[in-house]
N, C-alpha and C positions, 0 to 999 in steps of 0.2 A: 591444605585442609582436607580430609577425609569428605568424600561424594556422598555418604550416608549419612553424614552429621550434616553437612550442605544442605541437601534435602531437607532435613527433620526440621532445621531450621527455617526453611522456606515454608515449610507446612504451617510452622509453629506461628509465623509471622503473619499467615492468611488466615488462619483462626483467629487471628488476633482484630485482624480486619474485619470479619465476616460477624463479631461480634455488633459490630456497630449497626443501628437496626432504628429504624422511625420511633419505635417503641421507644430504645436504649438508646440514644445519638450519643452519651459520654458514657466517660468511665474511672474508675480511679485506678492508681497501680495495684492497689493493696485487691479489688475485684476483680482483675482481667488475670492474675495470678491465681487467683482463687477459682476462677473461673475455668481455667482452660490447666488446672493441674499443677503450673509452671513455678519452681520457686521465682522471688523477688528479683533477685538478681540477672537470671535469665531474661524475663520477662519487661525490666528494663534498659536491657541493652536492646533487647528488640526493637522498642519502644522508640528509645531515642534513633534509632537507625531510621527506623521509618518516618521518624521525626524531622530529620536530617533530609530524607528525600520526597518530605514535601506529604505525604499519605498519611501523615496526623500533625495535629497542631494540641498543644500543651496547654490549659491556661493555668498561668502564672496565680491566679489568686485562690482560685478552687483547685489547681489538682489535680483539675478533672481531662484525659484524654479525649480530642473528637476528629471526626477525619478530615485530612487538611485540604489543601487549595488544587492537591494536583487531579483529584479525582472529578474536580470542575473544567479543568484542562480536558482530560481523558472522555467524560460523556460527551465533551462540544466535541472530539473529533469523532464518536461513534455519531453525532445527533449527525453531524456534517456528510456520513459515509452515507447514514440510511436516507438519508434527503437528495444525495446524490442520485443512488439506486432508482431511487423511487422517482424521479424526476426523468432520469436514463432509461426507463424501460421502452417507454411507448417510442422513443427516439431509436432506439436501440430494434425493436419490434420491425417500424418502417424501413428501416437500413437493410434490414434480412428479408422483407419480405423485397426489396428492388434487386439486390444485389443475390441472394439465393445461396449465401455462405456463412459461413460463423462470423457471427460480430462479438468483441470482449469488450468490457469497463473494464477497465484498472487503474490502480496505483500505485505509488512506489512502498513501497516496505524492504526498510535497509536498503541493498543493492539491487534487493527481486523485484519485479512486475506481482501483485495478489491481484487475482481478478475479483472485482466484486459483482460482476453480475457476466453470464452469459448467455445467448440466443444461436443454439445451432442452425443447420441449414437442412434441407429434406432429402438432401445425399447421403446414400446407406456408408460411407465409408465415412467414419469422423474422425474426430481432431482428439487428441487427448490432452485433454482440457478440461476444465472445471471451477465453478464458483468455488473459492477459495484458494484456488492453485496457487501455487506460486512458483515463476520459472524465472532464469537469468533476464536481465533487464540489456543485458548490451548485445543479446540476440534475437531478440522480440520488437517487433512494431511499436506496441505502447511502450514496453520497458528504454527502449530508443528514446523518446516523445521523454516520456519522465524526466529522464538524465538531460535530456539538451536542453528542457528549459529551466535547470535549477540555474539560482545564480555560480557563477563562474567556481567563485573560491568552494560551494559544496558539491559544485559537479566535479572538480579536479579529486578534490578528497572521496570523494565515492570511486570515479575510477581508479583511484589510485587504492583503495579496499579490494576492488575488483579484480585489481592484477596484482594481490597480496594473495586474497583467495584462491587465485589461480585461474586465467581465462581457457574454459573447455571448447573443445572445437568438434560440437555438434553436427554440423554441418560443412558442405563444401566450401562455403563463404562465407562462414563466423568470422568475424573480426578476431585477431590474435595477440594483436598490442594494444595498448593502453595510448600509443602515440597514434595509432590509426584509428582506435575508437574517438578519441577527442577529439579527431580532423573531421570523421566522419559527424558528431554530435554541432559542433559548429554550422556544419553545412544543413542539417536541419529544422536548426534552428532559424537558419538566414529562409529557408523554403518552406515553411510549417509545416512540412508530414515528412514522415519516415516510412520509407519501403525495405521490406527483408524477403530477401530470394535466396531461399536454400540455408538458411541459415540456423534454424534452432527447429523448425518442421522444415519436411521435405515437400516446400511449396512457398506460396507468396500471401506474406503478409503486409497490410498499407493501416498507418496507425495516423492521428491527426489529435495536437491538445485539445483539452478544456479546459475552457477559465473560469473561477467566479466571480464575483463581485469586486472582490479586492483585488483583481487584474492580475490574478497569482493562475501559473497552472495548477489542476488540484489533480488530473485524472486524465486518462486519453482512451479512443476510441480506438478501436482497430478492427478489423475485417482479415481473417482468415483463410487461404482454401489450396487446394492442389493446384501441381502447376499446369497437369493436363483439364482443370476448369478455369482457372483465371490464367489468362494466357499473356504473354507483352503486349497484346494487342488492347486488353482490357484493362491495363493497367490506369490510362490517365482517365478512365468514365469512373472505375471504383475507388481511384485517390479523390477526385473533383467530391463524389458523392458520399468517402468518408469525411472532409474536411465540412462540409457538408451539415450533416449528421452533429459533427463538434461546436460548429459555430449556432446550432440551431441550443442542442442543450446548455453551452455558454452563455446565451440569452437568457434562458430559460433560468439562471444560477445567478443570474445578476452582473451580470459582463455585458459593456457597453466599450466600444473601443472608435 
């Protein structure tokens, strides 16, 4: 299929969406057609497609198009992110001001680590890093943390995506197989935190989960920093005091263990 008719299409179908509005919640074929330009035909192939995946719902007696079930799905995970955040800060806030280094939230998206919130540290040399980032997940602290505690059969299927896409070897000690990443993911799962030395930054990062309520991991903590400031020395006071950090906002999210 042509990349320009692709597009047009994907335009054509968020129109279609964007129509829907507190004022207007439904629609009929013969109006959304009318509406946005589109002959009929067009208009309901779209239609049913989005139909098909859940972003409209048909009623059978009226006619009438409204938006379907998925977009009830879709705001409980944004409600779920911004309640995270917003729960993570002050937790997040204490971590950095004890420990004096970048602390991240993140979660998984697909195979990457997306940070959703970060607190640098008062060291003129930083991290490049950023609320919304998104870096490799099987050479990062959190992105570690993520992958080891999905259940088994979606943690095999992710790395096995991961050494489809091709594992980059950022660092001196990136992991390179898919058989050593899974040996590695085992073992921190059996230990709760994950440490990365030299691996995707050139320094040491210590990541540690969080649960919520439903005793699922949702999110992990991690603490960031050069290796001439966080030294082997300082490794087990800033694993202790990120795991720390995780079990304080897993409380806080409705995790009881």
């Amino acid at each position: 299929m042509n990349e320009t008719y692709s597009i047009h299409t994907i335009k054509n179908a968020m129109n279609i969406l964007k129509l829907f509005t507190k004022e207007n919640p439904e629609w009929k074929l013969s109006e959304i057609s009318k509406q946005l330009h589109l002959n009929i035909s067009t208009t309901k192939r779209l239609l049913v497609t989005l139909e098909d995946y859940g972003y409209i719902l048909r009623d059978s007696q009226s006619k009438r198009y409204r938006l379907g079930y998925m977009f009830l799905h879709l705001s409980e995970i944004i409600t779920t992110t911004m309640e995270i955040r917003k729960e993570a800060r002050p937790v997040l806030e204490e971590l950095v001001q004890k420990l004096d280094e970048a602390v991240h939230l993140g979660v998984l998206e697909g195979t990457d680590i997306a940070y959703l919130d970060k607190i640098e540290s008062k060291h003129p040399i930083r991290l490049n890093s950023h609320i919304g980032k998104r870096n490799p997940s099987y050479c990062t602290a959190c992105g570690k943390i993520m992958l080891a505690y999905q259940k088994e059969e979606k943690r095999e299927k992710l790395v096995k995506k991961i050494e489809e896409n091709g594992i980059v070897r950022y660092g001196q000690n990136t992991v390179t197989s898919a058989h050593e990443l899974i040996t590695q993911l085992k073992e921190i799962q059996k230990q709760g935190f994950a440490i990365c030395i030299d691996e995707f930054y050139q320094g040491i990062s210590i990541g540690a989960p969080v649960y919520d309520y439903t005793n699922e991991v949702i999110a992990a903590i991690s603490v960031t920093g050069r290796s001439n400031r966080i030294t082997k020395e300082d490794i087990p006071y800033f694993t202790q005091e990120v795991i720390r950090a995780a079990k304080k906002l897993s409380k806080m999210l409705g995790y009881f263990n």
